[in-house]
PAKOLVEX-775092 format. One record per residue (C-alpha): residue in one letter; x, y, z. Coordinates in steps of 0.25 Angstrom, whole numbers, plus 5000, padded with zeros to 4 digits. Layout:
AXYZ...
***
This chain:
X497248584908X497048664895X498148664883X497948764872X498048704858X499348724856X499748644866X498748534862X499348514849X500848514854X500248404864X499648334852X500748334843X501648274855X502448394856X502048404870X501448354883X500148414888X500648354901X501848434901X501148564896X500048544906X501348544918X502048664913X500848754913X500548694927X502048724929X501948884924X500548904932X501248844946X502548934942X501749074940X501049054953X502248994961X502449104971X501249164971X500649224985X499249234990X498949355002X498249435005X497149505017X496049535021X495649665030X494449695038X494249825048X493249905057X493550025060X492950145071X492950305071X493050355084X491950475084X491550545073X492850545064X492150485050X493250545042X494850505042X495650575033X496850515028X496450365030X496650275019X495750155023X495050165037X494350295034X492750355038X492250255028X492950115037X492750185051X491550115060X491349985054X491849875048X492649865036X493249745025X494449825020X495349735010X495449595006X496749584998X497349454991X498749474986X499349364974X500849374975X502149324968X503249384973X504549404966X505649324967X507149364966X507249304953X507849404942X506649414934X505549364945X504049394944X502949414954X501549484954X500749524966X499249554965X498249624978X496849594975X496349684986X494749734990X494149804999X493849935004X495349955005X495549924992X494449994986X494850134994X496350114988X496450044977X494950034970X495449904965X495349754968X497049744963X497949814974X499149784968X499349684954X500849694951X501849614944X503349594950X504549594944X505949594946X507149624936X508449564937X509349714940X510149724950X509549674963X508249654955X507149764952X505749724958X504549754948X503149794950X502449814940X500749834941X499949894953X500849894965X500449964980X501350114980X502650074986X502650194996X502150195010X502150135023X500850065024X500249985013X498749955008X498649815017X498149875031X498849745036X500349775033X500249915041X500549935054X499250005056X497649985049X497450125045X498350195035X499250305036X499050445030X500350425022X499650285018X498450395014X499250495005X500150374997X499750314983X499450174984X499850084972X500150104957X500150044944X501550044938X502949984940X503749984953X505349944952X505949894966X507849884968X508449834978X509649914978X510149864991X509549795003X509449945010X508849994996X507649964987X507150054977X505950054970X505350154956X504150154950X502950184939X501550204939X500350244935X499950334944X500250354961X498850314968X497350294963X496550184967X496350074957X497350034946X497950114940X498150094926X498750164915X497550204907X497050264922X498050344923X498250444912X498050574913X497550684899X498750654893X499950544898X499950434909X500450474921X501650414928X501950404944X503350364948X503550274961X505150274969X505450234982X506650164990X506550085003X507850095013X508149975021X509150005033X510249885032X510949835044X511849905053X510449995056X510349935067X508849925073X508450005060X508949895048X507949845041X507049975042X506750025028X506450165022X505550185011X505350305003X504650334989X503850414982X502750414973X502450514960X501450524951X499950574947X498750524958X497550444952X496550504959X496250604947X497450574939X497250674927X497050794932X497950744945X499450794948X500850714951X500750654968X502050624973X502050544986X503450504994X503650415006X504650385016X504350275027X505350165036X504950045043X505950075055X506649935062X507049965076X507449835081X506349825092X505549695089X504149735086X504449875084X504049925069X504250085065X503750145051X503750285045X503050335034X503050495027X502250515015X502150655006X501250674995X501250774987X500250814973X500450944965X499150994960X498651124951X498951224960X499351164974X499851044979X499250914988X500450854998X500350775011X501250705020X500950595030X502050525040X501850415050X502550325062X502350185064X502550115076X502149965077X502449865089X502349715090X501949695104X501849555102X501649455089X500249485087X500149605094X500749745085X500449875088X500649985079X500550145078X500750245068X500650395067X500250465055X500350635051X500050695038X500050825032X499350875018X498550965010X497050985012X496350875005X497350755006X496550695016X495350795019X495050935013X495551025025X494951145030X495651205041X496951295039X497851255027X496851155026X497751025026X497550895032X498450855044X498450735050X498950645060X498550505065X498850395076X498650255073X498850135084X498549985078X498549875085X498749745077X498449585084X498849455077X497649375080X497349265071X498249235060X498449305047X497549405053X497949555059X496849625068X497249765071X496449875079X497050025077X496650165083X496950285073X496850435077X496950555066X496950695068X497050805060X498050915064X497551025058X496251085063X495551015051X494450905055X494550805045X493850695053X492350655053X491350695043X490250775053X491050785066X492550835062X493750795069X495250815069X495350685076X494950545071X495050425079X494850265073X494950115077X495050005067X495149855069X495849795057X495749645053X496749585041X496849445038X498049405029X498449295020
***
């Protein structure tokens, strides 16, 4: 071990041990990694376009680009403390995360690189503080902790993770509410503050939401949860010349006391005021899922949004805006440990007249299989 030369001459002097030095930095080093978690996954996919459908509007991931062939999608490796209930705890979390996936979202190896906090008022106020995922939504990055592999269109119209500070209160057991700061609402990469400026002052985007638990005496229902929030601030994308984009959400995961039975719903609106008009969508989804036996889970979801022309394809028909609907039925199997296999069948259509599908032979309909392989540790 090396000692600096101040602790050298204390040694010399007999003022110290270099023993006893040596065991209390072997003391702090043990006592900042204490606690520390290692995870992490890694996904891989194939996936098949039924006729001549090359494009897919509206899909985050699994679009023309990932259809009829194989795919590596993500490898992730998450370094965790998690905060205790301590009054002045600390923890940090940090997602290391590469792949198409990644690249696509987030442009960045760093997914998420935050420090945790919690301060001693009231119940105790829970602190992020650094690049967090958005707190709004249903479905999350990690294809594996979705009911289904392929996104939603509400997935498609949310920001997804911000540079700032996020404040969570327990106010009561039925009530958590969270408020935030950040740099800016989406944008791929980090985005720092010197990214972020616009001609003349940094911009601001403000983050709110509340999560709703249903106490006992619900009956089948207790322990379902509500959450709603919303999201305001400037996009990233061009973020100068760029106006305010304000997006809320409301979503339940609904208990009905059938074993194996889960339910979920999930409304998003977005809304971006520009020059002269105004950009809004809306996307609502059902989910359905059903554990027909400890390895075996089926799961469905049906998916309808509504926008201006250009949220997820420059319209041509009518008024000229995108409607869509889709139909997703996954199938996931518990075969060999820490692994989840899942095979799923997705069908989009568009509503409208519009053919948004394929890049020579257009369609209103787009049909797709995938089979979808995590393993996690």
């Amino acid at each position: 071990m090396n000692f600096n030369q101040w602790t050298l001459g204390l040694a010399a002097a007999g003022i110290v041990s270099l023993a006893t030095v040596a065991q209390a930095e072997e003391s702090a080093v043990n006592s900042a990694i204490s606690g520390v978690t290692l995870s992490g996954a890694v996904e891989t996919s194939a996936g098949i376009s039924i006729g001549r459908n090359g494009e897919l509007p509206g899909r985050s991931f699994d679009g023309k680009a990932t259809q009829d062939g194989f795919n590596f999608n993500s490898a992730r490796v998450t370094l965790e403390k998690a905060v205790s209930e301590d009054q002045f705890a600390a923890g940090f979390k940090t997602d290391f995360v590469y792949g198409a996936d990644a690249e696509a979202f987030y442009g960045n190896v760093i997914k998420q690189a935050y420090v945790a906090l919690r301060a001693p008022v009231g119940n105790g106020i829970d602190l992020k503080l650094g690049v967090f995922d958005t707190p709004i939504g249903f479905e999350q990055f990690d294809s594996g902790s979705n009911l289904n592999f392929s996104r939603s269109y509400g997935f498609y119209l949310e920001p997804n993770h911000h540079t700032g500070l996020l404040a969570s209160y327990k106010v009561v057991d039925a009530l958590s509410l969270s408020a935030g700061v950040a740099n800016s609402s989406s944008g791929n990469g980090i985005l720092n503050a010197q990214d972020q400026r616009s001609t003349h002052e940094a911009e601001v985007t403000f983050l709110a939401g509340a999560t709703i638990t249903l106490p006992e005496g619900t009956g089948a229902l207790q322990g379902s949860t509500i959450n709603l929030g919303v999201i305001q601030g400037k996009s990233a994308s061009n973020f100068a010349a760029s106006h305010d984009t304000t997006s809320y959400y409301g979503g339940a995961t609904i208990n009905t006391g059938i074993t194996g039975l889960t339910l979920g719903t999930a409304f998003d609106y977005r809304h971006q005021t520009l020059t002269a008009t105004s950009d809004w969508a809306w996307a609502a989804a059902g989910y359905v899922g059903y554990a027909l036996s400890e390895k075996l889970k089926l799961n469905a979801r049906y998916d309808i949004t509504h926008g201006t022309s250009g949220t997820y394809f420059v319209g041509t028909v009518g008024d000229k805006s995108n409607e869509l609907q889709s139909v997703t039925l996954t199938a996931a199997y518990d075969l060999w440990a820490n692994v989840l296999t899942r095979l799923e069948g997705r069908w989009d259509h568009s509503m409208n007249d519009e053919t948004p599908f394929g890049a020579t032979a257009k369609s209103d309909n787009a049909f797709t299989i995938a089979a979808d392989v995590i393993y996690k540790f």
